[in-house]
N, C-alpha and C positions, 0 to 999 in steps of 0.2 A: 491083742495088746501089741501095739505098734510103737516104734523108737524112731523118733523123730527130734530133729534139731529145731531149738527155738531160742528167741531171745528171751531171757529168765528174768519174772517180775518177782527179785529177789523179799520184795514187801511181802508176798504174798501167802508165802510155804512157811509152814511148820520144819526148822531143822530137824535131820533126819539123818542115822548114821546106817549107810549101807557098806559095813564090813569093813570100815577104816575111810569108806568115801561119803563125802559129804551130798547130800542132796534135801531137796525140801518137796514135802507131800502139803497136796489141800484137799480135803474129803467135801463135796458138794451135795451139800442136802436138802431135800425137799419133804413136804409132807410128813415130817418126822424121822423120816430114815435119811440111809447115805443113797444116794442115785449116782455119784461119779467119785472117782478117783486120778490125780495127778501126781506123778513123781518127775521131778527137772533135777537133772544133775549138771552142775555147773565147768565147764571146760573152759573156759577165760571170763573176763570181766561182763562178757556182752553174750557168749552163747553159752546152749547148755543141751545137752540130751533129755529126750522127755519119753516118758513112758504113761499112757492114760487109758481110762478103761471108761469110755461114755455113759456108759447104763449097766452102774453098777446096782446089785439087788440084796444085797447083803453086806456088813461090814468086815468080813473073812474073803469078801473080794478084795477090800484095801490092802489085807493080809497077801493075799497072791500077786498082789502088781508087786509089794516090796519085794519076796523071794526073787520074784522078775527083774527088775530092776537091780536088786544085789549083784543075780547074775551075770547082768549087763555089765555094770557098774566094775568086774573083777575083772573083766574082760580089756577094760582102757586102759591104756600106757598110766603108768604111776606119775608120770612128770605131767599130766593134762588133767587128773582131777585136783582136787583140793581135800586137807583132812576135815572130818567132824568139826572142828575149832579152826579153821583155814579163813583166810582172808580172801572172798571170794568177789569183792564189791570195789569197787574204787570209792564209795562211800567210805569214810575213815570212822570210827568209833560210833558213837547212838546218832551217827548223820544217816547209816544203816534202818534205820526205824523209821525214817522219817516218810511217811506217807502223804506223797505228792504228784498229781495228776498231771503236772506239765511239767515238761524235756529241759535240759539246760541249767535251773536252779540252782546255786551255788548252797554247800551247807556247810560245816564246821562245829567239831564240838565248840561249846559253850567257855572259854577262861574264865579264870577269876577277873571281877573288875569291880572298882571302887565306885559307888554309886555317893554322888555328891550331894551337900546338904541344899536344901530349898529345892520347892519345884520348879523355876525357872531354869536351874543348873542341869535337875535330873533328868528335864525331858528333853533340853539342847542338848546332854551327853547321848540320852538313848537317841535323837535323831540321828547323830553320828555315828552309832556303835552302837548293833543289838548285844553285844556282850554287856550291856550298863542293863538294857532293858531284863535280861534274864537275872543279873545279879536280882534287880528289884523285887522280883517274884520266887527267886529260890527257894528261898527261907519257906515262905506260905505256901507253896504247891508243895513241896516236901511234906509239908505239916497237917497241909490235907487230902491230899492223894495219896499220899505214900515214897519211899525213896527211890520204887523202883524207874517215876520219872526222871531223865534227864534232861539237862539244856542241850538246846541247838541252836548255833547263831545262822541264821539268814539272809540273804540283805533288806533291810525293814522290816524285820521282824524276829522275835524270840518264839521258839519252838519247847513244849514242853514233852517229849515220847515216853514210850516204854514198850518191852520187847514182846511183848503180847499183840501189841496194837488196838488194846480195847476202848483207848481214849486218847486223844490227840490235843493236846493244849495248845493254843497261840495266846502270849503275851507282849505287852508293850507297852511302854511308855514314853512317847514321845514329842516334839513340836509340831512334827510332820502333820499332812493329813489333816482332814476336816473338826468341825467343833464336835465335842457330843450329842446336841441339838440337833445336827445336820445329820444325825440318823435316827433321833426321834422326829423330826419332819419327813423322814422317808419321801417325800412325792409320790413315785413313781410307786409304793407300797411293795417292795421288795421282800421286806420282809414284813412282820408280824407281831402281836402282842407287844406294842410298845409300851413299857411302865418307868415313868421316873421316879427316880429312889436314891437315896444317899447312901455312901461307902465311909464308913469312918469317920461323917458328919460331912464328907462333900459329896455337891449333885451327881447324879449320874444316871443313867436309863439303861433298858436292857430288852432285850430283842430276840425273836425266835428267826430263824429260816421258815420260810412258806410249809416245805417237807419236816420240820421241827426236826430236822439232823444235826444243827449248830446253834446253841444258845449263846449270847453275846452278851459282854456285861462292858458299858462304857461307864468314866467316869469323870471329871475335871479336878484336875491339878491345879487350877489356878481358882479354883471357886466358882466357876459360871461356867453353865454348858455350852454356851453363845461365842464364847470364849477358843479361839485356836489353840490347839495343844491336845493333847487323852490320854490316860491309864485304859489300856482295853484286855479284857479276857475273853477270848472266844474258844469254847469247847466243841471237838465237834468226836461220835461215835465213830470208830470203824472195822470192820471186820475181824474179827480175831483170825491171829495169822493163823492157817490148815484148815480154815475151815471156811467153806464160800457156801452161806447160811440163808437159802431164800426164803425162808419164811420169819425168821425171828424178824422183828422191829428196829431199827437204829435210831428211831428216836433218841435223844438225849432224856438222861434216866435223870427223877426226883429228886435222886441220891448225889448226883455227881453236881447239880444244879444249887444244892444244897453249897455242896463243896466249895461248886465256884464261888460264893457270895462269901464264903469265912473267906476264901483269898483276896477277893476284893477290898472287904472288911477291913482285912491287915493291913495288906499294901497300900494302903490310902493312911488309915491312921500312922502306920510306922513313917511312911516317907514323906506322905504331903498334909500333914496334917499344919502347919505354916500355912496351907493356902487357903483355910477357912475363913 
């Protein structure tokens, strides 16, 4: 067990309280058991001490990196770790959650924001301001995921998280961006299972990823898929934090696929139900 300094993929770890000090464990399994264990402990925004055991064989090895790691962890000046409940991110509130593959990304929780009558309004206001886009969807992701999603505004898009990370929501509605058509024509076949289908009595289509990790549900605001403008819900699985799980499937599940279509459902009849 070796301690080493890294940059800390704060998405990643299961919180973890080593003794008053904050760090996050990921257990990596294989074949049904655990094969590895990681512990990072956070020292500024961007580094962290780490403690890992490559080829673990038991789950009472995880047990032993923590004691390891505690000890380590007691041993660091008080003013360079962070507590249990410490702010350890320059991410500010559920922008912390947000699980994102490229550098740079601007995020912010979600305000309140007034979503205007008619679709013509709602989707020029969400072109301007993903806070409109998130208002639109609140109400129904709550209603069918659960509360412990939150909004996150991004630029061009509404983010839906949760601190598990079991499911990652992108909503939107806006002018921007292509007709809904233009990803049931896919060309180039990018993605897959294309089926048209209406949301609350307007058109809409919906679409798998090649690797079936993100199901996508377009829809038109204005009555025609041909039509510039989209209401869009894209789901995509991911990891649950602590645990880097090679065999389970990330498929997108039945269940959550279900889910999305009562949100789409909604958000169409509640807000653009005028553009029928």
């Amino acid at each position: 067990m070796e301690p080493r300094h890294l940059v800390l993929r704060r998405v990643d770890g299961a919180v973890i309280d080593l003794g008053g000090v904050k760090g996050y464990q990921v257990e990596t399994h294989r074949e049904g058991g655990i094969s590895g264990c990681a512990i990072t402990v956070p020292v500024s925004f961007q580094r962290a001490i780490g403690f890992e055991i490559g080829s673990a064989s038991r789950g009472k090895d995880c047990g032993l990196l923590r004691d390891f790691a505690t000890a380590g962890a007691a041993k660091l000046p008080r003013d360079l770790v962070y507590p249990p409940d410490g702010q350890d991110s320059g991410r500010l509130g559920a922008c912390a959650d947000w699980v994102v593959t490229s550098k740079g990304e601007n995020c912010d929780p979600a305000v309140a924001a007034q979503v205007p009558t008619g679709a013509e309004l709602i989707i020029a206001a969400g072109a301007a301001d993903p806070n409109v886009e998130c208002a639109v969807f609140r109400d129904a992701v709550r209603m069918a995921f659960g509360p412990e999603f939150v909004p996150i505004a991004t630029p061009g898009a509404c983010y839906f998280v949760e601190p598990k990370h079991r499911l990652q929501i992108e909503a939107g509605a806006t002018a921007n961006g292509g007709a809904p058509g233009e990803w049931h024509a896919d060309p180039n076949r990018t993605f897959k299972d294309h089926q048209r289908m209406t949301f609350g009595g307007s058109p809409g289509i919906t679409f798998r990823s090649q690797d079936d990790r993100e199901f996508a549900l377009y829809a038109s605001p204005l009555g025609n898929i041909d039509v510039r403008g989209h209401v869009r819900l894209r789901i995509t699985p991911e990891r649950e934090r602590g645990i880097d799980d090679w065999d389970r499937s990330k498929a997108v599940s039945v269940l959550d696929v279900g889910k999305a279509f009562a949100v789409m459902d909604f958000v169409m009849a509640t807000h653009f139900r005028v553009a029928r």
